[in-house]
KOLDOTI-960235 format. One record per atom (N, C-alpha, C): residue number from 1; z, y, x; atom name; chain; residue in one letter. Coordinates in pm, whole numbers, plus 50000, padded with zeros to 5 digits. Layout:
residues N
num:pz:py:px:atomo:cadena:residuo
NUM:Z:Y:X:CA:A:A
...
end
This chain:
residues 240
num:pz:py:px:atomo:cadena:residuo
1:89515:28905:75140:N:A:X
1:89599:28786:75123:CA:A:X
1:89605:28708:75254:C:A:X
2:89695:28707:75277:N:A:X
2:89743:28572:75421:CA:A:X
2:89679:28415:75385:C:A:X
3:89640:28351:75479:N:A:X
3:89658:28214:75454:CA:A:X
3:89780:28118:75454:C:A:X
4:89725:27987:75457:N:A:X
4:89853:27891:75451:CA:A:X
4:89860:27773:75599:C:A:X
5:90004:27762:75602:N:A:X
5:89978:27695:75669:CA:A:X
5:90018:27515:75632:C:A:X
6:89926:27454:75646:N:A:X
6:89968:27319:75631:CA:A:X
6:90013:27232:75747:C:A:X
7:90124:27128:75697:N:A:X
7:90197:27060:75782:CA:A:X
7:90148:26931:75774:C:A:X
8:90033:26878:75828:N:A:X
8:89960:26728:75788:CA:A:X
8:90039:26660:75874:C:A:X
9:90059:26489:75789:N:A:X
9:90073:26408:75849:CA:A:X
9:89985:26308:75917:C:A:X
10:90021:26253:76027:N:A:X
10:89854:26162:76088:CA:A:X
10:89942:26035:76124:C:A:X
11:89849:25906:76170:N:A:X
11:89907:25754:76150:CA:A:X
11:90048:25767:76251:C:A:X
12:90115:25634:76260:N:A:X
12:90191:25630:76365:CA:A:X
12:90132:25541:76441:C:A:X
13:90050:25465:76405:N:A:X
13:89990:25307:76536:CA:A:X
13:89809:25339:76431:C:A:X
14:89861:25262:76313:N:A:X
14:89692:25230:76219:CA:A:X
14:89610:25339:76217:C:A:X
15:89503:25394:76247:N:A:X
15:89427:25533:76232:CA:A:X
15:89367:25522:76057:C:A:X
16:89380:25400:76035:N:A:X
16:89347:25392:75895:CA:A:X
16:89438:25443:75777:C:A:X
17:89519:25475:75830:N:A:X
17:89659:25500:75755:CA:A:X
17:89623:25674:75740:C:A:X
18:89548:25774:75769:N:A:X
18:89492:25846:75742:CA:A:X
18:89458:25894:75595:C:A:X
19:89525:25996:75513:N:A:X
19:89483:26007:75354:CA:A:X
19:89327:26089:75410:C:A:X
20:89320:26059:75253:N:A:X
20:89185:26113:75220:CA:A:X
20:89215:26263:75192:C:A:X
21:89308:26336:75153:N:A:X
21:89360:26454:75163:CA:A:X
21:89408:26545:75305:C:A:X
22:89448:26456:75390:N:A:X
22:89454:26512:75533:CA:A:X
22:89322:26514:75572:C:A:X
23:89194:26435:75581:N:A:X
23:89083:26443:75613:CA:A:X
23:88999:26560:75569:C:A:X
24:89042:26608:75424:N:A:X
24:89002:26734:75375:CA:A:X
24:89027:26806:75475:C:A:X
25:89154:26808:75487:N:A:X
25:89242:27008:75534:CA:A:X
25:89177:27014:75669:C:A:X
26:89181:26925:75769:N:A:X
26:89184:26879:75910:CA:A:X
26:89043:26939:75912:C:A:X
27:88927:26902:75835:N:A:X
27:88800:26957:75816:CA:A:X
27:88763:27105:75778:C:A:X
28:88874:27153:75723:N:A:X
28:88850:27245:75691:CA:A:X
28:88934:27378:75695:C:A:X
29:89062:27345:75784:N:A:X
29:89124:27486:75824:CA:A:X
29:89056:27541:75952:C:A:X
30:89094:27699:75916:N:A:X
30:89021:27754:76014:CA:A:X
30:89087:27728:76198:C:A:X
31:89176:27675:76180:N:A:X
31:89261:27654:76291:CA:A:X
31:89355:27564:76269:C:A:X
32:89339:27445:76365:N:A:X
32:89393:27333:76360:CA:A:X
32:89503:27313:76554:C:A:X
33:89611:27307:76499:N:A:X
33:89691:27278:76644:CA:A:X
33:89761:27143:76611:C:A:X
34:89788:27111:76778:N:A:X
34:89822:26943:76751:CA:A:X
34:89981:26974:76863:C:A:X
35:90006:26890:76841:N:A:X
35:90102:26857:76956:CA:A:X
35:90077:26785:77068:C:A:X
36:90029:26639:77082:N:A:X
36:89918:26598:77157:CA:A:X
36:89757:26614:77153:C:A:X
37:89701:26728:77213:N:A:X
37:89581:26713:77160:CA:A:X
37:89438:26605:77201:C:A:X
38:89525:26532:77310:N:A:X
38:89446:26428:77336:CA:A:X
38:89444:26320:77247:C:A:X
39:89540:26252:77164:N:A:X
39:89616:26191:77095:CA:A:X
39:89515:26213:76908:C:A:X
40:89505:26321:76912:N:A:X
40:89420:26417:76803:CA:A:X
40:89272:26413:76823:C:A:X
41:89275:26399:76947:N:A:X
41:89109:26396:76943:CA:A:X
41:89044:26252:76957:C:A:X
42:89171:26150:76970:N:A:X
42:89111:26013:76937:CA:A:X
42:89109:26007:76797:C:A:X
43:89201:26027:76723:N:A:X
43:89188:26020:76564:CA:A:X
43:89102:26096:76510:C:A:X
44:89023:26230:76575:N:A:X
44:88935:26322:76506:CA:A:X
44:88755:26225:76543:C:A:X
45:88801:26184:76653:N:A:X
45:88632:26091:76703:CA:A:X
45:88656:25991:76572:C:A:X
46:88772:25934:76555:N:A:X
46:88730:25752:76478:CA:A:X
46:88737:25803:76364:C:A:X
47:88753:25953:76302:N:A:X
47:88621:25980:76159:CA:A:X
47:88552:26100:76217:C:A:X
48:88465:26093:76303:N:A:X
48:88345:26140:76337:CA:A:X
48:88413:26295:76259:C:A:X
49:88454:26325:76331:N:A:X
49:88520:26508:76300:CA:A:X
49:88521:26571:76403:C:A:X
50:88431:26653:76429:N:A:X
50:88420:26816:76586:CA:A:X
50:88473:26908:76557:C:A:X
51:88547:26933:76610:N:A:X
51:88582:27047:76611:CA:A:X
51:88719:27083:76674:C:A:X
52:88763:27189:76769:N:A:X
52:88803:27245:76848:CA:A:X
52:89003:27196:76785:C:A:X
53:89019:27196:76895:N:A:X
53:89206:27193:76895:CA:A:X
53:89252:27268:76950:C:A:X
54:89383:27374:76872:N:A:X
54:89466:27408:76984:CA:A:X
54:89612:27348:77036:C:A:X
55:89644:27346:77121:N:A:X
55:89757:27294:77138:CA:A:X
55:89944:27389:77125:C:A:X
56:90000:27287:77051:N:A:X
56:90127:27362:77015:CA:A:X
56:90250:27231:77045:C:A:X
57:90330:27287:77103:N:A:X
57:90446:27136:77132:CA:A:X
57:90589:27191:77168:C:A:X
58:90634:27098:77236:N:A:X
58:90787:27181:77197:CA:A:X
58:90804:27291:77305:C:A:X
59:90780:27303:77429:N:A:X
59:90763:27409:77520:CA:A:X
59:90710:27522:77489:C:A:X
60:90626:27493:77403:N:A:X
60:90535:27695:77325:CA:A:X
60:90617:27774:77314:C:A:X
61:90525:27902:77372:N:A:X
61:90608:28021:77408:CA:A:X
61:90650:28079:77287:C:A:X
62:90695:28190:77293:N:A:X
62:90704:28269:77110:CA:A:X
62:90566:28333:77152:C:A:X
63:90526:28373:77235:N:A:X
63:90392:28430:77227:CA:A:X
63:90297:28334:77140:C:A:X
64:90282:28186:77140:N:A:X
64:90185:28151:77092:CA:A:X
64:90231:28138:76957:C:A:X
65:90337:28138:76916:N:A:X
65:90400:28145:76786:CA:A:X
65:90339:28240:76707:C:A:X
66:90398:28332:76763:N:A:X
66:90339:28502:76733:CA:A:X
66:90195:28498:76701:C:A:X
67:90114:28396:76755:N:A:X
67:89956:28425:76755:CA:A:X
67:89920:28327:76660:C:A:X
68:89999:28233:76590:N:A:X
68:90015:28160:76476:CA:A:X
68:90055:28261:76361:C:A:X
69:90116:28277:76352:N:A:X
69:90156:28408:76242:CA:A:X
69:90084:28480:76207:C:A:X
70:90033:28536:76331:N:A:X
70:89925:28658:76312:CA:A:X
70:89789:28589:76232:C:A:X
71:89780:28502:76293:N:A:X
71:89654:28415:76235:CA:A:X
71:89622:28413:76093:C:A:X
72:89752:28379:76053:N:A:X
72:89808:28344:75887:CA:A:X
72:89786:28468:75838:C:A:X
73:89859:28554:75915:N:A:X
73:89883:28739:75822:CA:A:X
73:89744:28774:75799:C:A:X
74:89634:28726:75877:N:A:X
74:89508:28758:75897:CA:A:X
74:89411:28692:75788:C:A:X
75:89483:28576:75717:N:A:X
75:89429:28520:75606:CA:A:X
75:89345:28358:75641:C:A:X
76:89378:28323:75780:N:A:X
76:89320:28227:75834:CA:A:X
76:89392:28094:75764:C:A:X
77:89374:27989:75783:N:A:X
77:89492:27913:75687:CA:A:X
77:89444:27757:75855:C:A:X
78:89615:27766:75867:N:A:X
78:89600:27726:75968:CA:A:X
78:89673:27571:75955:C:A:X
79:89656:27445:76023:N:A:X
79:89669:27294:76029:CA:A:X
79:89792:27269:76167:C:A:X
80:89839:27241:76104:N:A:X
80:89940:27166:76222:CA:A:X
80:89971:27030:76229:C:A:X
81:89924:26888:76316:N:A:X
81:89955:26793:76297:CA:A:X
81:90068:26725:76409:C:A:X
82:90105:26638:76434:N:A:X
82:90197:26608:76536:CA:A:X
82:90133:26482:76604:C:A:X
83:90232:26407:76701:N:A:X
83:90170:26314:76805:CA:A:X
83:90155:26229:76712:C:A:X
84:90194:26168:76577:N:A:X
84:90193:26074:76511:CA:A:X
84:90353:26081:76388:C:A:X
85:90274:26062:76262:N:A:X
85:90370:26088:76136:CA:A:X
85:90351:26253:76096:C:A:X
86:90484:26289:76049:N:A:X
86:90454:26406:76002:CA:A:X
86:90542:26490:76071:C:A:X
87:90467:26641:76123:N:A:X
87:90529:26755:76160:CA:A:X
87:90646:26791:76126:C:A:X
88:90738:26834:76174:N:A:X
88:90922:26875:76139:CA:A:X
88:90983:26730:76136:C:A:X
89:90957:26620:76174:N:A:X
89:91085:26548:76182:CA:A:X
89:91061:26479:76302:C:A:X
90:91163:26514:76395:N:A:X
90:91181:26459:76538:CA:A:X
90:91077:26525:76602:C:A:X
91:91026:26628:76583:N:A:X
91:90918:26708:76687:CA:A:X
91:90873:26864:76658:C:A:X
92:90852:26956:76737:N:A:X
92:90871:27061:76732:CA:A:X
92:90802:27154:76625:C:A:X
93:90776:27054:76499:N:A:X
93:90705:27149:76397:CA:A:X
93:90814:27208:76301:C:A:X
94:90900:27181:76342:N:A:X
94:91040:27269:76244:CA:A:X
94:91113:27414:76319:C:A:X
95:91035:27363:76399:N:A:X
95:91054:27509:76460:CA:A:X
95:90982:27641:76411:C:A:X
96:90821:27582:76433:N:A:X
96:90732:27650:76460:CA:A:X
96:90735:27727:76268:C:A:X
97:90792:27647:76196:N:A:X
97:90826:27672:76053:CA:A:X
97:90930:27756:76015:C:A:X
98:91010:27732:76078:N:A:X
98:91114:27824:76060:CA:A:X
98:91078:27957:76113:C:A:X
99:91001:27958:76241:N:A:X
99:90981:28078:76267:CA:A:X
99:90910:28130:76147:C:A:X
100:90788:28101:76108:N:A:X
100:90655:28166:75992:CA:A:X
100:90765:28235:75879:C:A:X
101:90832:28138:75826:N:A:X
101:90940:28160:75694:CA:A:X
101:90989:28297:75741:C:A:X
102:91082:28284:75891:N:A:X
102:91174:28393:75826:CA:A:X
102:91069:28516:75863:C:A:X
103:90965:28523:75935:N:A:X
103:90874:28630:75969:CA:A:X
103:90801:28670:75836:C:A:X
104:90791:28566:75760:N:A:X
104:90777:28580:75620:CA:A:X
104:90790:28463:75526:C:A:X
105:90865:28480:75411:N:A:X
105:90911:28422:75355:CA:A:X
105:90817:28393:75232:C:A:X
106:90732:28481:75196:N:A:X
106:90617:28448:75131:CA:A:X
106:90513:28350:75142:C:A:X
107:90496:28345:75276:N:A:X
107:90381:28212:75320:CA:A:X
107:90391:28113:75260:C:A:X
108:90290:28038:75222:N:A:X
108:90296:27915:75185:CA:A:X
108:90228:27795:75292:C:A:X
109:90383:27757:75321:N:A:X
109:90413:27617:75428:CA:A:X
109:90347:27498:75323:C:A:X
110:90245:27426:75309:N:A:X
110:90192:27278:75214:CA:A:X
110:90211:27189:75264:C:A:X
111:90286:27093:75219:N:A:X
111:90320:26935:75332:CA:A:X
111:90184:26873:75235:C:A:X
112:90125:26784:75369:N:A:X
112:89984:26699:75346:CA:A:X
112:90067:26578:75368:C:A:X
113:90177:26504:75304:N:A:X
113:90233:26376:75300:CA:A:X
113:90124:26252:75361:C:A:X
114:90185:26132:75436:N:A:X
114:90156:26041:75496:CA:A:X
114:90213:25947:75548:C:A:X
115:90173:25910:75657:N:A:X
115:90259:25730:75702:CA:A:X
115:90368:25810:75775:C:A:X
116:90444:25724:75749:N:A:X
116:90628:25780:75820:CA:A:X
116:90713:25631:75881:C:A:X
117:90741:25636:75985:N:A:X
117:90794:25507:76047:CA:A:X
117:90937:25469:75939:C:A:X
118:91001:25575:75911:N:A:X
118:91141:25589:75826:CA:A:X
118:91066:25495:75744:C:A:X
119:91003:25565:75651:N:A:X
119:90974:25488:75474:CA:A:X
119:90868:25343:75533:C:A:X
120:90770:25307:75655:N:A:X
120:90767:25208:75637:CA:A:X
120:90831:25106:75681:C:A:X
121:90941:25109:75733:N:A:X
121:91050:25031:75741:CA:A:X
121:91168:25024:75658:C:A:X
122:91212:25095:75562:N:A:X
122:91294:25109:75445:CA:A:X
122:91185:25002:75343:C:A:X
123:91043:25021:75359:N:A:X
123:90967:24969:75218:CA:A:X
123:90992:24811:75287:C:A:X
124:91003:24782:75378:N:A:X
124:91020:24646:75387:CA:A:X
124:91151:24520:75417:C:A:X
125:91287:24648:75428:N:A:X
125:91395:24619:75449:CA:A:X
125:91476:24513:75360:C:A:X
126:91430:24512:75242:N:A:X
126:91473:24432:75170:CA:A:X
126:91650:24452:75111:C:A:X
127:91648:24570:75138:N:A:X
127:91758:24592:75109:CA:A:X
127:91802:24748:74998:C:A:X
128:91906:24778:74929:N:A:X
128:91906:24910:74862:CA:A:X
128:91894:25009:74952:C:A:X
129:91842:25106:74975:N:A:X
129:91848:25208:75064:CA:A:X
129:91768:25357:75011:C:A:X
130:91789:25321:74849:N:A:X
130:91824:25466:74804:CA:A:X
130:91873:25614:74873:C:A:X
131:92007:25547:74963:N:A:X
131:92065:25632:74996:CA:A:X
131:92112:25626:75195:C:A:X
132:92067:25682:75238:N:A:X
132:92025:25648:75386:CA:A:X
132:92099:25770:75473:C:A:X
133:92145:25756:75562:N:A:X
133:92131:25893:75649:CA:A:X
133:92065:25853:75810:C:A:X
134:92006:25924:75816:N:A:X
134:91835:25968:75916:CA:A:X
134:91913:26043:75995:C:A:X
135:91904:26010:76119:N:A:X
135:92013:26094:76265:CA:A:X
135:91859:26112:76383:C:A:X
136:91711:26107:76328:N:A:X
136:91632:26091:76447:CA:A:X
136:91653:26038:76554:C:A:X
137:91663:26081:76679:N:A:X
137:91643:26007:76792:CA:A:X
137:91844:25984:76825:C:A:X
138:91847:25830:76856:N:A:X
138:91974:25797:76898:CA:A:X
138:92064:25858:76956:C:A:X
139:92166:25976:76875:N:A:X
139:92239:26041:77001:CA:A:X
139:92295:26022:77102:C:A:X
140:92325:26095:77201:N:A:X
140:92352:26085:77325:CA:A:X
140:92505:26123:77317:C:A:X
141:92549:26189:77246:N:A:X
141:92730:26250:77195:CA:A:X
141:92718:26219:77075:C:A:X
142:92905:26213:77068:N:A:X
142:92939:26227:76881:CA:A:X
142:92891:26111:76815:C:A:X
143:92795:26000:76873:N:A:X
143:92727:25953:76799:CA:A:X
143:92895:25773:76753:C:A:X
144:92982:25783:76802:N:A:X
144:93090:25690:76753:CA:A:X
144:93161:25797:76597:C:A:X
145:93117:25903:76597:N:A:X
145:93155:26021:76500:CA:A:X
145:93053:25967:76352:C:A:X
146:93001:25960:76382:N:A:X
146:92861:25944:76293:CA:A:X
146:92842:25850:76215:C:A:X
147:92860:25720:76324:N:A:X
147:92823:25599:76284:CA:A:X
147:93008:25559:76209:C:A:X
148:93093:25573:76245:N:A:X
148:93209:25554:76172:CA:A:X
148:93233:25622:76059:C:A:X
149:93164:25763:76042:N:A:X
149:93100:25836:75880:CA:A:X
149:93046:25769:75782:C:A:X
150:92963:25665:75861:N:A:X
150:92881:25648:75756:CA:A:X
150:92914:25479:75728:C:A:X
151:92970:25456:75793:N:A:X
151:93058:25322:75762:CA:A:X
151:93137:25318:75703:C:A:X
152:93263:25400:75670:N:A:X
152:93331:25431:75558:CA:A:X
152:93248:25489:75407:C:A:X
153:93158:25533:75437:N:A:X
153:93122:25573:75302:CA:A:X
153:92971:25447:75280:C:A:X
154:93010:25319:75365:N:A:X
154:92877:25276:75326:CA:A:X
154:92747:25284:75337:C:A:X
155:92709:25384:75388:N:A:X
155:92615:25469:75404:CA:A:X
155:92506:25392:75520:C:A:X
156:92357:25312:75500:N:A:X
156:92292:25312:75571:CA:A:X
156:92267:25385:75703:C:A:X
157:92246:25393:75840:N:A:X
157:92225:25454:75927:CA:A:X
157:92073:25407:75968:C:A:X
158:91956:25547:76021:N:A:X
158:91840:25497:76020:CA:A:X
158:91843:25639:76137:C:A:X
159:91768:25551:76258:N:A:X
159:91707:25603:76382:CA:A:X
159:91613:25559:76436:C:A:X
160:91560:25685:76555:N:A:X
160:91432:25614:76640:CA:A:X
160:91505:25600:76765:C:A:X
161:91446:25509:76836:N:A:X
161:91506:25477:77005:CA:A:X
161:91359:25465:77067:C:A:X
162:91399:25501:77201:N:A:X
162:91299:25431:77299:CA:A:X
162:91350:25313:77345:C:A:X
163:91225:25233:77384:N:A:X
163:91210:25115:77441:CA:A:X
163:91258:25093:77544:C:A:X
164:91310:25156:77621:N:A:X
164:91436:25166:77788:CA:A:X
164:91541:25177:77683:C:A:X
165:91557:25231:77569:N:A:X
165:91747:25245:77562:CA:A:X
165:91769:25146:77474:C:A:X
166:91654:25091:77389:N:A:X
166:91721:25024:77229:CA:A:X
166:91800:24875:77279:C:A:X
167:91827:24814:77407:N:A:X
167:91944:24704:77452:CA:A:X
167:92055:24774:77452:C:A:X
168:92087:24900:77534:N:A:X
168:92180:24950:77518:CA:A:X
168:92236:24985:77416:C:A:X
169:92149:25062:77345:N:A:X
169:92238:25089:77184:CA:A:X
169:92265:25013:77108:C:A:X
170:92195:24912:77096:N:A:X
170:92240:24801:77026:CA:A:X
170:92366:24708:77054:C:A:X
171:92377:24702:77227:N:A:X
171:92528:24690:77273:CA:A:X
171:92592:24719:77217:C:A:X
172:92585:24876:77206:N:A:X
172:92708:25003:77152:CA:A:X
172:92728:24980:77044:C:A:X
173:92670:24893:76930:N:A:X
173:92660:24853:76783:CA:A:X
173:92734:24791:76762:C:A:X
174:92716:24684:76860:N:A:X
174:92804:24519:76905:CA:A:X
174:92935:24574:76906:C:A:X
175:92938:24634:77019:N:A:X
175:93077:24649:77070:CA:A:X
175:93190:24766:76996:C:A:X
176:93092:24865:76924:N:A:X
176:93192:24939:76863:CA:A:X
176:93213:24880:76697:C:A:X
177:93139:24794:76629:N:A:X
177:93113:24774:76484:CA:A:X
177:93146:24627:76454:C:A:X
178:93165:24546:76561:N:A:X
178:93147:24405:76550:CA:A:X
178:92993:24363:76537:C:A:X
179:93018:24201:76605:N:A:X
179:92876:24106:76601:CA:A:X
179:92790:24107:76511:C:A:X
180:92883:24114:76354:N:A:X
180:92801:24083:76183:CA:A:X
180:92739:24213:76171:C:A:X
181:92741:24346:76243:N:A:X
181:92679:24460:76185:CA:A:X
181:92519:24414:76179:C:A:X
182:92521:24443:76050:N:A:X
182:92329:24433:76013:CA:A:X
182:92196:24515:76059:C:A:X
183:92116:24454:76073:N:A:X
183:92045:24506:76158:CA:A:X
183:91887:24483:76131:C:A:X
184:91774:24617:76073:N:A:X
184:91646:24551:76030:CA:A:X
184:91545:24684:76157:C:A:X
185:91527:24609:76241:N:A:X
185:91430:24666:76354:CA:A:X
185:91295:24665:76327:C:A:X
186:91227:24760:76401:N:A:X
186:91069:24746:76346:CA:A:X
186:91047:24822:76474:C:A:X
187:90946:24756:76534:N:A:X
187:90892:24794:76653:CA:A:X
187:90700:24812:76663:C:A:X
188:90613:24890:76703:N:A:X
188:90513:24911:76688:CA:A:X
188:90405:24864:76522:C:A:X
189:90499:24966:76437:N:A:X
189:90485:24976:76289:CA:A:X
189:90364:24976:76323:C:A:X
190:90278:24941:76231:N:A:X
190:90110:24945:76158:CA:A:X
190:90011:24896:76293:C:A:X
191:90067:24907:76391:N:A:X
191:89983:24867:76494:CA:A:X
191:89971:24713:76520:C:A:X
192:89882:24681:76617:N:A:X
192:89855:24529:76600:CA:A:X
192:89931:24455:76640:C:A:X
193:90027:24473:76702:N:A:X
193:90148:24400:76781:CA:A:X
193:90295:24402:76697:C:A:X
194:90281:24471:76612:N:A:X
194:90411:24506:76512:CA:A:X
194:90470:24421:76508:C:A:X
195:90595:24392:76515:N:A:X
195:90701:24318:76481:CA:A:X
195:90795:24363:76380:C:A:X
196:90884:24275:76294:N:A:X
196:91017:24352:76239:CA:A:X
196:91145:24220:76281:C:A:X
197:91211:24263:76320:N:A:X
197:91330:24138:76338:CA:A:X
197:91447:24190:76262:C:A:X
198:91461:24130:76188:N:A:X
198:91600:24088:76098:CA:A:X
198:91721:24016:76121:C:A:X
199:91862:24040:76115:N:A:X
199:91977:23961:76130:CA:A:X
199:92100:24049:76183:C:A:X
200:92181:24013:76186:N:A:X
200:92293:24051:76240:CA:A:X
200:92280:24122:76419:C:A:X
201:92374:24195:76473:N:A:X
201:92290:24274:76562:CA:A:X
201:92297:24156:76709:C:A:X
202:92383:24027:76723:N:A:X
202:92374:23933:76814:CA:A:X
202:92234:23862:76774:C:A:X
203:92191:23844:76682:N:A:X
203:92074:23790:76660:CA:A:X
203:91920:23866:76697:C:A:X
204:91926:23980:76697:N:A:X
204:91832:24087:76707:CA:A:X
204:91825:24104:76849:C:A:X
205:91970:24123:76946:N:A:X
205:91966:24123:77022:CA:A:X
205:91918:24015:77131:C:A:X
206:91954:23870:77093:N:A:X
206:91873:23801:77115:CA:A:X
206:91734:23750:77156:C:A:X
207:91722:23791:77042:N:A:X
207:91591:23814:77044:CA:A:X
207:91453:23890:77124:C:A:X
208:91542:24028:77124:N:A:X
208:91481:24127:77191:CA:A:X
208:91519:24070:77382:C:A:X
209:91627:24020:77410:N:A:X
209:91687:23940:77574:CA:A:X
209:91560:23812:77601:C:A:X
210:91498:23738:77450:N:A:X
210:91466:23617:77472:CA:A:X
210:91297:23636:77516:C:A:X
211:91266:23791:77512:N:A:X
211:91118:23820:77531:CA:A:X
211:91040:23891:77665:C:A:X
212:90964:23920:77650:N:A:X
212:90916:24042:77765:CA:A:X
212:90958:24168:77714:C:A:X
213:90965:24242:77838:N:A:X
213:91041:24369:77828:CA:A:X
213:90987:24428:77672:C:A:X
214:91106:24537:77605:N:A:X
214:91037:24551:77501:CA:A:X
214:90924:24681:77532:C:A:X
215:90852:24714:77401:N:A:X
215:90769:24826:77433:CA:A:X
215:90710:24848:77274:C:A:X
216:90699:25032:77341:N:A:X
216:90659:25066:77144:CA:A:X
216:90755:25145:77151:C:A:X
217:90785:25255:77025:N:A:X
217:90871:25309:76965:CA:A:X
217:90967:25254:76926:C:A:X
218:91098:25266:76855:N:A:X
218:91153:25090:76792:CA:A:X
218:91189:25229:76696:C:A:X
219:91159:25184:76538:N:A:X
219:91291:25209:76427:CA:A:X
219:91374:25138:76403:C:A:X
220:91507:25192:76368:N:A:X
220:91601:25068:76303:CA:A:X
220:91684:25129:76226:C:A:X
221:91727:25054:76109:N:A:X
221:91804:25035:76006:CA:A:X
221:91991:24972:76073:C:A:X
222:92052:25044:76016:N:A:X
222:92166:24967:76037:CA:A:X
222:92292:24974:75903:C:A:X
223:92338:24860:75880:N:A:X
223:92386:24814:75756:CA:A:X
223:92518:24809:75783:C:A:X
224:92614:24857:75729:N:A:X
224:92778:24808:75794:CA:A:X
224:92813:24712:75629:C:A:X
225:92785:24734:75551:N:A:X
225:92854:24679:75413:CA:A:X
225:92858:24500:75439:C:A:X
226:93044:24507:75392:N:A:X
226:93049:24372:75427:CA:A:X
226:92979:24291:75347:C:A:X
227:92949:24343:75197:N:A:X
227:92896:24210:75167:CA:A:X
227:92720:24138:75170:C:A:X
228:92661:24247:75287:N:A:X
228:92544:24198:75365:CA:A:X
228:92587:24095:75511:C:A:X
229:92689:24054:75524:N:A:X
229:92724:23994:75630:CA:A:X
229:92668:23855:75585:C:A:X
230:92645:23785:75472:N:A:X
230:92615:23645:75464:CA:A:X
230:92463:23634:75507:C:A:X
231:92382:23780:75434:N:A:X
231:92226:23814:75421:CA:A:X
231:92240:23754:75602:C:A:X
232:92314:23868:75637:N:A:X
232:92242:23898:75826:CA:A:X
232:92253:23723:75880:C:A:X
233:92395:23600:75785:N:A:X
233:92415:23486:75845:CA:A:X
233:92257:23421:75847:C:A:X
234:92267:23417:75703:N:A:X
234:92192:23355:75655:CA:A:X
234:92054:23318:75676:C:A:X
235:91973:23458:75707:N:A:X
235:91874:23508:75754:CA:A:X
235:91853:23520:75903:C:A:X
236:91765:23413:75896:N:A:X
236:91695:23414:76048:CA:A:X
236:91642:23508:76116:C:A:X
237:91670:23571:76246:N:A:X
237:91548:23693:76256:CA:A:X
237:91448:23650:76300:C:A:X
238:91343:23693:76225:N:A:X
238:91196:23653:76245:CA:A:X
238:91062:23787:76217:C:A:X
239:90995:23764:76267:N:A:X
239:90882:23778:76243:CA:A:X
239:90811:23852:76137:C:A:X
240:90747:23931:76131:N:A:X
240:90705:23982:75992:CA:A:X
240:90551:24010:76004:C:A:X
end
C-alpha cells in the first residue's frame, strides 16, 4: 500500500492559529516538505517539534517531484506545508498535486484545514459574501475583463496584493469603477499590527496616503453593488 500525502495548513502572522490536528500529522509523517523551510522551522521550535525538513517551492525540479511520488508509492505518507495558510492556493502546492493525481489517481491527497487570509477577512467583512470570486494575486492583464464580470453579475471580488502595488491598484479601482466602489482591506491578519480599513475606495485610500509606507501582505474585498454605496458613506474607515 502507498502512503498519503497531506496538504497542512500553517498560521498566516499568529503561530497560535496552529490546529491541534496539523500538530498531529507534522509530528508524525514520515516526510515533511515546506516551501520556506526557514519560515517552518520557526513554527516547528515555538511547539518544541525536531525534526528534519525538506524543501519544495515553486522552482522544484520534476526530479524532486518524482522523488515525492516515489516516496508515497513506497508507502511513506508524506506532509506538505506552505510559507503560511494552506498549500494549493497562491503557491506551488497545486502543482506538486496535480502532478501525484495524474501519476496516480488513487493516492490519497488529505487537506489538514486552517487559518486562510480569504475566510479571515470575509468572517469580518460584515457583509453577504456567500458568493465571492477569489482571482489570488492582483492581475497584471485582463484584469479590467474580470473586474467588469463580476460587476455585472454583482459578484464580490477578493485578492492578495503586495505592499509596493496595493496604492496603485486601488487607483485602478478609483479610476476604472468610480470613487463609491466598496472596499474592506485587511492588512497583517492575526499578527500584532493587523489592521482592517473599511469604506469606499477614496476613503481607504486615504488612509493608506495618510500613514507610513504600507507593509504586510494586504487582502481585500471589493464590493461594486450599488446599494452598499450608503454602508461605504456612512461608515468611517477605521480600525479593527
Amino acid at each position: 500500500m502507498w502512503g498519503n500525502l497531506y496538504i497542512i495548513a500553517t498560521p498566516i502572522g499568529n503561530l497560535e492559529d496552529l490546529t491541534f490536528r496539523a500538530l498531529e500529522i507534522i509530528r508524525n509523517v514520515d516526510l515533511l516538505y515546506a516551501e520556506d523551510t526557514r519560515r517552518t522551522i520557526v513554527l516547528l521550535k515555538h511547539y518544541g517539534i525536531k525534526r528534519s525538513i525538506l524543501s519544495y517551492y515553486a522552482h522544484s525540479s520534476e526530479k524532486k517531484k518524482k522523488q515525492i511520488l516515489e516516496n508515497i508509492l513506497a508507502g511513506r505518507n508524506v506532509g506538505l506545508v506552505t510559507e503560511s495558510g494552506t498549500p494549493g492556493v497562491s503557491d506551488p502546492g497545486n502543482e506538486l498535486i496535480g502532478y501525484i493525481l495524474r501519476a496516480n489517481s488513487q493516492i490519497k491527497v488529505i487537506p489538514i484545514p486552517g487559518a486562510s487570509a480569504i475566510t479571515a477577512l470575509i468572517s469580518v467583512a460584515g457583509w453577504d459574501l456567500s458568493k465571492f470570486l477569489f482571482i489570488g494575486f492582483f492581475p497584471k492583464k485582463k484584469k479590467t475583463k474580470i473586474f467588469e464580470l463580476a460587476r455585472n453579475f454583482e459578484i464580490p471580488i477578493i485578492f492578495y496584493e503586495s505592499p509596493f502595488r496595493i496604492i496603485k491598484t486601488l487607483e485602478f479601482i478609483k479610476l476604472s469603477f468610480g470613487s463609491e466602489t466598496c472596499i474592506v482591506l485587511g492588512r497583517e491578519l492575526t499578527k500584532k499590527f493587523e489592521e482592517i480599513i473599511r469604506g469606499n475606495v477614496c476613503e481607504v485610500l486615504e488612509r493608506l496616503n495618510s500613514g507610513k509606507r504600507v507593509k504586510g501582505e494586504v487582502t481585500v474585498i471589493v464590493k461594486f453593488s450599488k446599494s452598499l454605496v450608503n454602508f461605504c458613506n456612512d461608515s468611517a474607515a477605521g480600525r479593527i
